[in-house]
N, C-alpha and C positions, 0 to 999 in steps of 0.2 A: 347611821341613823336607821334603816335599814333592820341592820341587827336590832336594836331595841323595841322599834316597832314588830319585832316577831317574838318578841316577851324576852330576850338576854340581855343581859348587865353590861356594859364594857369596862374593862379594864384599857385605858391607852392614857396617850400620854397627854400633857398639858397644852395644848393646841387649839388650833381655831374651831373646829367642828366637835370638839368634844368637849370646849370650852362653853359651847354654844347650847351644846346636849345638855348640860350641866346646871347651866341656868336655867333651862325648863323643867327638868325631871328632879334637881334639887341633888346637893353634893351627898344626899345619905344613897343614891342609890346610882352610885358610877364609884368606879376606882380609879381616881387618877396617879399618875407618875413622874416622877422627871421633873426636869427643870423648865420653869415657866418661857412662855414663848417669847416674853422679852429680854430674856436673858441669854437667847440662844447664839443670833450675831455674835453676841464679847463673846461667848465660848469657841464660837469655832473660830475668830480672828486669834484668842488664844491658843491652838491647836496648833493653827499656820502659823504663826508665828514668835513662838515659844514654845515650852516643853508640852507633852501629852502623855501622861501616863493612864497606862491600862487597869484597872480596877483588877486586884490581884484573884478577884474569886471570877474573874471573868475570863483572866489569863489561863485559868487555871481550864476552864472548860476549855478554853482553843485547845489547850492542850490535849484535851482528850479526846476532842474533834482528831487533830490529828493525827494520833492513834489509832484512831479508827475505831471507836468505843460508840459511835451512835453512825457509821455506816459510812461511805468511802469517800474517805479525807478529803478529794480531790472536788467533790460536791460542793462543799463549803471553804472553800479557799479565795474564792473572791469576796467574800463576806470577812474571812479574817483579815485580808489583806486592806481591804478597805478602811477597817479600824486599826490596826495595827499601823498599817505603813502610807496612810494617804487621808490621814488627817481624822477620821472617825466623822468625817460629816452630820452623819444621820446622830452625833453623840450615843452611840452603843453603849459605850464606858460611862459614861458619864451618871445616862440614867438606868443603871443595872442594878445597882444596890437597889434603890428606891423601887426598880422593879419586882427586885426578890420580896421585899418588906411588903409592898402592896401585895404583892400574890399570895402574901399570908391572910392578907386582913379580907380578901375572896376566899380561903380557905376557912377561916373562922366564920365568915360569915355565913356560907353555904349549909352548914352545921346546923342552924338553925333554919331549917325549910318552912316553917310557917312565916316568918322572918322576909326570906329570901320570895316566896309565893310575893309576898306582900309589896317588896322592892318592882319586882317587876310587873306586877299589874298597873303597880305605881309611875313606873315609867313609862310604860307603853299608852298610860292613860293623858300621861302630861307630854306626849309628843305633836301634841293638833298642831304645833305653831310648825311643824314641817312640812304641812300641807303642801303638796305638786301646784295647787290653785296660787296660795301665797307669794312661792317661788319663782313660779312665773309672772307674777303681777310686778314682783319686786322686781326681778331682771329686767320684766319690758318697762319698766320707769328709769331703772338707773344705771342701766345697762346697755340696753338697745336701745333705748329712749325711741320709744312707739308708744303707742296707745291704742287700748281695746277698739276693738271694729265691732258697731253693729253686728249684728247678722239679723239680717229679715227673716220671716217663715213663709 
């Protein structure tokens, strides 16, 4: 939220907070990715408990991770090992394709900077519903369940 409020687009995945970005700022000016958030449970009970295969062009960069083609292999090996041999939790694999594909569709779009101007004043414009004021009014009702206090002068 943060980031768009300072004029940048996000690219991320299908999620609650980006889900949320999304419905204010309008799906022309976010890139989403991945597999919807309610699909994610059955994926990763699939993982645990039946096969997981690694997305071959994904495999293909561990590979060169471990090589040592983008700097010492040893750096990122709890990252491989975590999708590779401990279920892929965070689904890495899963949504990778979809990741390459959307980074194209920010590459294309970026191309077009009057375009691209125009997305993010557009977003930064339709972010009022994440007002600090809201947020907290919302949490102390349904949350903390308080209520505003006077203040005298």
């Amino acid at each position: 939220m943060k980031f768009v409020l300072n004029g940048g687009l996000i690219i991320g995945t299908c999620d609650g907070a980006n889900i949320e970005i999304t419905r204010e700022i309008g799906e022309n000016n976010i890139f989403l990715f991945g597999n919807l958030a309610e699909d994610v449970e059955d994926l990763r009970h699939a993982h645990t408990y039946g096969s997981h295969s690694i997305d071959s062009d994904l495999d293909r960069v561990f590979s060169e991770i471990e090589k040592g083609t983008f700097g010492t292999p040893d750096d990122f090996g709890a990252l491989i090992a975590a999708v590779r041999q401990h279920g892929d939790y965070y689904l890495v694999s899963d949504d990778f394709r979809s990741y390459i594909q959307t980074h194209s569709l920010v590459d294309e779009a970026y191309r077009n900077q009057d375009e691209w101007v125009s997305k993010c004043i557009t977003a930064v414009a339709r972010m009022g519903f994440f007002t600090s004021d809201r947020c907290i009014d919302e949490y102390a009702e349904s949350i903390w369940n308080v209520e505003p206090l006077a203040v005298r002068e």
